[in-house]
C-alpha positions in Angstrom: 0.0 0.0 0.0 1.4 3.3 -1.1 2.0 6.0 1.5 0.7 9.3 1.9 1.8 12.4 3.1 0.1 16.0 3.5 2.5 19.1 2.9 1.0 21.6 4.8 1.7 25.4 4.1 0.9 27.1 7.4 -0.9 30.8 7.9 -3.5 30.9 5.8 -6.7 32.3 6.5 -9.9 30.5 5.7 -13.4 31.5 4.1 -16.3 29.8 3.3 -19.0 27.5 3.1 -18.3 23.3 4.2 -21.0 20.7 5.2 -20.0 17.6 7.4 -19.7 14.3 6.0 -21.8 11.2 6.7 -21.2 10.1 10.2 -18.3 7.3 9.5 -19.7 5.8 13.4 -22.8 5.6 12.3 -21.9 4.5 8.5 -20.3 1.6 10.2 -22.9 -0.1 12.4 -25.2 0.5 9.8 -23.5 -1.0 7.1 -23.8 -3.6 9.3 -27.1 -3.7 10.2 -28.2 -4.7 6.5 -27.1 -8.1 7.1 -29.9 -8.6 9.2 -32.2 -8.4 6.5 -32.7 -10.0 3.2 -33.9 -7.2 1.6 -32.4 -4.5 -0.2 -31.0 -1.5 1.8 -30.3 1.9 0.6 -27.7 4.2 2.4 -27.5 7.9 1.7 -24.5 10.4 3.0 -21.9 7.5 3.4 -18.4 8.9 3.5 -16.0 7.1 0.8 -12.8 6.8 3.7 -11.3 3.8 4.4 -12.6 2.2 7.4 -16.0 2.4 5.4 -14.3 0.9 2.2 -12.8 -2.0 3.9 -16.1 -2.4 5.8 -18.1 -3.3 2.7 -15.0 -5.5 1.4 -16.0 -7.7 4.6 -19.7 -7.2 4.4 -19.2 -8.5 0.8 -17.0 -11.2 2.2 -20.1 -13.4 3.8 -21.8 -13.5 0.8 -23.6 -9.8 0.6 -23.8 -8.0 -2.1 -22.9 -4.6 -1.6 -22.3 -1.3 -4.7 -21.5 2.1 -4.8 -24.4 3.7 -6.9 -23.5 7.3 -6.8 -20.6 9.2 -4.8 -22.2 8.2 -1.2 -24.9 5.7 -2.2 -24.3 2.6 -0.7 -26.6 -0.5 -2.1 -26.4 -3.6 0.2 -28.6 -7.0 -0.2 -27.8 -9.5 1.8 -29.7 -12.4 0.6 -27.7 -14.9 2.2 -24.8 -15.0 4.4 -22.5 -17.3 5.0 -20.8 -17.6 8.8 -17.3 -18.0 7.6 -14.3 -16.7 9.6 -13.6 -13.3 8.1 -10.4 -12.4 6.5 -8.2 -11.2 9.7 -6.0 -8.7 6.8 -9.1 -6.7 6.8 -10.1 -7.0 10.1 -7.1 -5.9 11.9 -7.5 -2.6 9.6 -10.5 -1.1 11.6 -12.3 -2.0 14.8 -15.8 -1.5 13.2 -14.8 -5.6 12.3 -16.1 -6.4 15.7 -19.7 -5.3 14.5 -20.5 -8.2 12.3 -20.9 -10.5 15.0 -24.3 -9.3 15.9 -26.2 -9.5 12.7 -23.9 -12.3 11.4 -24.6 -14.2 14.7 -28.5 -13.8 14.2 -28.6 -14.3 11.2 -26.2 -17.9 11.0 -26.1 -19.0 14.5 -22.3 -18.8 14.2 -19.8 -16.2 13.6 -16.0 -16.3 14.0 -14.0 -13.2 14.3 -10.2 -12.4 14.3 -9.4 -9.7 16.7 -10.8 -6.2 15.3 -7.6 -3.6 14.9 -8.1 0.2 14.5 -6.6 3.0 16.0 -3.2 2.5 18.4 -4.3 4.8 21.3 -4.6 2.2 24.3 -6.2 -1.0 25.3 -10.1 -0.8 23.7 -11.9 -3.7 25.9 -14.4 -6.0 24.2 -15.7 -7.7 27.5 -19.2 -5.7 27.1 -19.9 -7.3 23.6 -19.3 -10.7 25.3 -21.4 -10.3 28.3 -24.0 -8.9 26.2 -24.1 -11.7 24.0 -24.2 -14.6 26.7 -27.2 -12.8 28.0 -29.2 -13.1 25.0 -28.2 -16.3 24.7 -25.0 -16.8 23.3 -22.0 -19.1 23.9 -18.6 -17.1 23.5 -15.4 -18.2 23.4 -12.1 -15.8 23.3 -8.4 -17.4 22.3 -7.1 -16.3 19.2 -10.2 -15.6 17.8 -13.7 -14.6 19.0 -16.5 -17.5 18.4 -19.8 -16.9 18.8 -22.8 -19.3 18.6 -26.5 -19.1 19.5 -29.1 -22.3 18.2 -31.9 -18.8 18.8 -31.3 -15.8 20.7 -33.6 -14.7 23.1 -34.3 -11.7 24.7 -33.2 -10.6 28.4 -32.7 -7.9 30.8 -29.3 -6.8 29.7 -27.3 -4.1 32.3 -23.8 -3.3 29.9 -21.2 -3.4 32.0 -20.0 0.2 30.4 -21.4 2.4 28.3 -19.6 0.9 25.1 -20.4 3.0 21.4 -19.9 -0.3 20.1 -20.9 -3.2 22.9 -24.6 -1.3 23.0 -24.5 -1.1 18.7 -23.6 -4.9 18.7 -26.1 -5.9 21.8 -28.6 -3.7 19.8 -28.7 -5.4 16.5 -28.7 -8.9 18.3 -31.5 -8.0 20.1 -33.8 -7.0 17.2 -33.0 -10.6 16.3 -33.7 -12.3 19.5 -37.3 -13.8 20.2 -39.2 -11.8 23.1 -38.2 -8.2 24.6 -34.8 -7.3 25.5 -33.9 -4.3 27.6 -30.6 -2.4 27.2 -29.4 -0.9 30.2 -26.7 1.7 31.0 -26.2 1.7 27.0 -24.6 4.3 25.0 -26.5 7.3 23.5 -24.2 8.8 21.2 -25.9 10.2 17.9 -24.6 7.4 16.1 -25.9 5.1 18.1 -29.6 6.9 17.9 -28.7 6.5 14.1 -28.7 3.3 14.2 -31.5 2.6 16.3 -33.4 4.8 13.8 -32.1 2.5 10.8 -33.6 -0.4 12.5 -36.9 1.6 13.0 -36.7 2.0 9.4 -36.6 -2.0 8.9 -39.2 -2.4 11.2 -37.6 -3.4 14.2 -39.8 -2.0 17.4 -37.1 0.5 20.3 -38.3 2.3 22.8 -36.0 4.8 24.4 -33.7 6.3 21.6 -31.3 9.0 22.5 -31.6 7.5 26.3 -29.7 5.3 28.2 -32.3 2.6 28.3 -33.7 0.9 25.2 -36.5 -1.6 25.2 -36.2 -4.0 22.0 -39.1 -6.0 20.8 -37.1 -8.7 18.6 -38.3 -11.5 16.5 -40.1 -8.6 14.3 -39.5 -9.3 10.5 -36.8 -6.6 9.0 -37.6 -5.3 5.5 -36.3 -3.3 2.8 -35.0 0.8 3.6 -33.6 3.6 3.1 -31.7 6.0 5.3 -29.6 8.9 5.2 -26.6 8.7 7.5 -26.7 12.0 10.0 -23.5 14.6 9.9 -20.7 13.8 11.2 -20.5 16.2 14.9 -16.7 14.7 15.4 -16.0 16.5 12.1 -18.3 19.5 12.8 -16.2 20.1 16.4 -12.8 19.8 14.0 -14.2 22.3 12.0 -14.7 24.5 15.1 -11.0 24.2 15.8 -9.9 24.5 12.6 -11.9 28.2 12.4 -10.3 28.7 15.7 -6.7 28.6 14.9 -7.1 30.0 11.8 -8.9 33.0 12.7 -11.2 32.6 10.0 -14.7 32.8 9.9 -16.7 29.5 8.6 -19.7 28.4 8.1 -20.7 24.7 8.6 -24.2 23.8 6.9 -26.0 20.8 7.9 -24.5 20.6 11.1 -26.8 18.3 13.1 -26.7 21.3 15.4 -29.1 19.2 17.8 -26.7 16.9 19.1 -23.7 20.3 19.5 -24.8 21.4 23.0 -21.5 20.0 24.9 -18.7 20.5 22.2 -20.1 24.2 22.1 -19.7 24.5 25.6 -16.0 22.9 25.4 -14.7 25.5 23.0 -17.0 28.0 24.8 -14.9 27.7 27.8 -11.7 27.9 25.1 -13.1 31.5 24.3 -14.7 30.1 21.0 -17.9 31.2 20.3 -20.2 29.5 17.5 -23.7 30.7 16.9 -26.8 28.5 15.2 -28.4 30.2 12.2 -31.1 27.7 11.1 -29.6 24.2 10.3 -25.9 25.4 9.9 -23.3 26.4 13.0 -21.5 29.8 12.2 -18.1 30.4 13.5 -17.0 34.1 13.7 -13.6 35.0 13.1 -13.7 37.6 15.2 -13.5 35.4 18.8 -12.3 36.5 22.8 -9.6 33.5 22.6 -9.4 33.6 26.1 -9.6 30.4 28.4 -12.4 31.1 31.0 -10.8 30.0 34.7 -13.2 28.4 37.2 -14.8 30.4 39.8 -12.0 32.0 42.1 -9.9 32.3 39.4 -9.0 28.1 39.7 -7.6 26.6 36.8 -10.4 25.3 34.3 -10.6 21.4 33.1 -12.0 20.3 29.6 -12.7 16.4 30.5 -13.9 14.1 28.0 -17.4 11.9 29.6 -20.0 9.8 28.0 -22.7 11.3 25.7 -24.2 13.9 25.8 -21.0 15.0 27.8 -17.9 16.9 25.4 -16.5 13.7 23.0 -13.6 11.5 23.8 -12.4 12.0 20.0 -12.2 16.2 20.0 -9.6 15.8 22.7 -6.8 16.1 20.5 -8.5 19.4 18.5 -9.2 20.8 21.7 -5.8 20.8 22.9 -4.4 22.0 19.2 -7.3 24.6 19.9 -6.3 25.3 23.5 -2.4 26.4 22.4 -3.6 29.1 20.5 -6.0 30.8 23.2 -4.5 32.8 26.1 -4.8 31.1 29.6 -4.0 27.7 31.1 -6.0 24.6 31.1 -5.9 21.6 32.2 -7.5 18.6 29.5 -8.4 15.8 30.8 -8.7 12.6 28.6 -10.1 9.6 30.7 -11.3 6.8 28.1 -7.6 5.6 26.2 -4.3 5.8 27.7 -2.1 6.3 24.9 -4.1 8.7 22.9 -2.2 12.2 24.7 1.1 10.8 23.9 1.0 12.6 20.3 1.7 16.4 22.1 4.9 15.5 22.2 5.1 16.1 18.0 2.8 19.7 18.7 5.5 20.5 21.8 8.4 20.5 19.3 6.7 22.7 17.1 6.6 25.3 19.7 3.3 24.5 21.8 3.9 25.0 25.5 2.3 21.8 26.9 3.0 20.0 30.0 2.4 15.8 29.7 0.9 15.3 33.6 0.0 11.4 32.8 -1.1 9.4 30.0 -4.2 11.3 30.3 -3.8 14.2 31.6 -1.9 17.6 29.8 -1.4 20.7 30.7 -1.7 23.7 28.0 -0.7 27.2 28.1 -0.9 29.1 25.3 -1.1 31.1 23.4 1.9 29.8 21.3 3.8 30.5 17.9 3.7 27.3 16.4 6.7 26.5 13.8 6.5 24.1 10.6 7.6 20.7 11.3 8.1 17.0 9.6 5.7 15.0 12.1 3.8 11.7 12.0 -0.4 11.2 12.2 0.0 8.2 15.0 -4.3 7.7 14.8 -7.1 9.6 12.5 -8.0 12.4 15.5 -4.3 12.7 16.5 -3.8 13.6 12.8 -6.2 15.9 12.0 -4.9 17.7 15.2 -1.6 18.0 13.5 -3.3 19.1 10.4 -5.1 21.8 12.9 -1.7 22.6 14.0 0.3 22.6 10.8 -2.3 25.0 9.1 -1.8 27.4 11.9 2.0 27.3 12.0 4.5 29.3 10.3 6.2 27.9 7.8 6.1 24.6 5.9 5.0 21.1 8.0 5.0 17.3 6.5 2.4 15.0 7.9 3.6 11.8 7.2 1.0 8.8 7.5 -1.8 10.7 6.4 -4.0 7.3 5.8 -4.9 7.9 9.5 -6.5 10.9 8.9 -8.0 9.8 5.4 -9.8 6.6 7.3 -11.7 9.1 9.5 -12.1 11.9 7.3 -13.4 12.3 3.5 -11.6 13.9 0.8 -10.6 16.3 3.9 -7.4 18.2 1.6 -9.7 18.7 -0.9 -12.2 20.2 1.4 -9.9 22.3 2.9 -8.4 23.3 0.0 -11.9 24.9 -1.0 -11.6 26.9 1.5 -8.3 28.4 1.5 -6.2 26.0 2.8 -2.4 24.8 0.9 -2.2 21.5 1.2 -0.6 18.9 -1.0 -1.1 15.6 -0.9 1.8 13.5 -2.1 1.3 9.2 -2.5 4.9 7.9 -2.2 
């Protein structure tokens, strides 16, 4: 596989118009999902990235067919799938792997998967998508592989034992399968996850409780034919927000799902970036205070990341780009992965005065002249952090192992180019 890098000319100023891609975290689940029927299933707004790509290449892989019919038209008809081990080359490319057990499980009785890969940023626990399973009826087993086999699955009363994006997606689309009522306890919420839910809906699967953290499934109901249109992307809207930020341009974001934007407004709020809601589309000023607001008493303020509907694990790392270039000191706080600060060491050597406290735990002062630098995208947020970063700098920056950033974002040099941005992308 060829590799890619991003030349980055820094200090330019942006302008402009950009709407948010399909939600790649709900593309994923959802692509999916339309094994668990054998009719035909039409998907609107998918971004063309990578993980998305190589989804379908495994969705295909058990006997679906699956076709691009425009630029983000996804066509999938799973007529019959076959519960073969899936390719583990493909699987240890993306995480979303792991999501096939669910509808492959139902559907087959039987599904064997390698171990999912994706993004290097600490241990990512798949206990909850076991326990979930065994509830509703399943027999696991984990050694080199992950079997699972169910003769019928049956519904239950099902407490995750975390709120897992991924655990609640997998224990959802098993339990529209499963005979009787299952409820979903202490499950996730995330819009993607309400995406989803709303995809089955669109089958004609029976929920109760979208958007909440407890979801009452009515399974055993026959799935049909759909069509859906993925909802925008709000990871890519909140990188927008940064990316205005440090720029000191003024964008505007159309589309923006501006429903589900309540926290990550209120994180860059507290940055000194203010957005404003005209209608369906988030406008960011250029003209913005800048200035980190301390706590009461004049304490130093913490960004933490929480659980939906709480400020995103994955804006961390365009927070803290954001953070370096507003006056004031603050304290981020990352609590879900333990290896995913580790990347401000590549934003500290181009000039950003940040403080490492513990794997998940930094301390930024700013703001700070950022300087052109050769540096490496270690996962897809990290990198579009040091895109953030290299866009503000002066000077010239390389960003090697751009693939990162292209399996989480869509077309994004292009995009950005639109805009104002210089950016060259060079395949080696």
């Amino acid at each position: 596989m060829s590799a890619i890098k991003y030349v980055v000319e820094g200090g330019h100023t942006l302008s402009g118009s950009i709407e948010p891609a399909g939600n790649k975290n709900a593309a994923l689940p959802i692509i999916a999902a339309a094994l668990l029927t054998r009719h035909r299933v039409t998907l609107h707004n998918v971004p063309r990235i990578r993980d998305t790509e190589t989804l379908v290449e495994l969705v295909r892989s058990v006997g679906a067919a699956a076709d691009w019919t425009d630029a983000n038209t996804l066509e999938i008809e799973a007529t019959e799938v076959r519960a073969e081990e899936l390719d583990p080359v493909l699987c240890a490319n993306i995480r979303a792997s792991i999501l096939l057990a669910g509808p492959v499980l139902a559907r087959c009785g039987r599904v064997v998967l390698p171990p999912p890969g994706g993004d290097v940023i600490g241990r990512r626990r798949v206990d909850t998508h076991f326990l979930a399973f065994e509830q509703l009826g399943a027999t696991v087993s984990a050694t080199d592989r992950y079997e699972f086999s169910a003769s019928r699955l049956r519904g239950a009363d099902v407490f995750l034992d975390e709120p897992s994006v991924t655990g609640t997606e997998n224990a959802l689309m098993a339990a529209v399968a499963a005979e009787g009522t299952t409820v979903l306890r202490n499950a996730a919420s995330e819009p993607h996850v309400q995406d989803l839910a709303q995809f089955l809906v669109a089958m004609g699967a029976r929920i109760e409780g979208i958007g909440t953290n407890t979801m009452v499934v009515h399974g055993g109901a026959s799935l049909g034919p759909a069509t859906h249109r993925i909802g925008p992307d709000h990871i890519e809207v909140g990188s927008f927000i940064g990316l205005a930020a440090v720029t000191r341009s003024a964008l505007r974001v159309t589309r923006a799902g501006v429903q589900h934007l309540r926290a990550i407004r209120m994180g860059f709020d507290r940055l000194g970036i203010l957005c404003q809601v005209d209608g369906e589309d988030l406008v960011i000023p250029a003209d913005q205070p800048r200035e980190i607001r301390p706590d009461l008493g004049g304490h130093v303020p913490k960004l933490e990341d929480q659980p939906w509907p709480a400020f995103p694990a994955d804006l961390m790392s365009i927070a803290i780009v954001t953070a370096t270039q507003c006056e004031g000191l603050v304290l981020m706080h990352e609590k879900m992965f333990e290896s995913r600060l580790f990347f401000v060491d590549k934003l500290v050597g181009m000039g950003a005065r940040i403080v490492l406290c513990d794997p998940h735990r930094v301390l930024v002062s700013g703001p700070s002249r950022l300087r052109g630098a050769t540096v490496e995208s270690p996962d897809i947020r990290a990198g579009m952090a040091m895109l953030l970063a290299a866009m503000c700098a002066e000077g010239t920056s390389t960003i090697h192992n751009a693939r990162q950033i292209e399996r989480g974002y869509e077309r994004i040099d292009q995009r950005l180019n639109a805009l104002g941005a210089r950016i060259t992308r060079i395949v080696d």
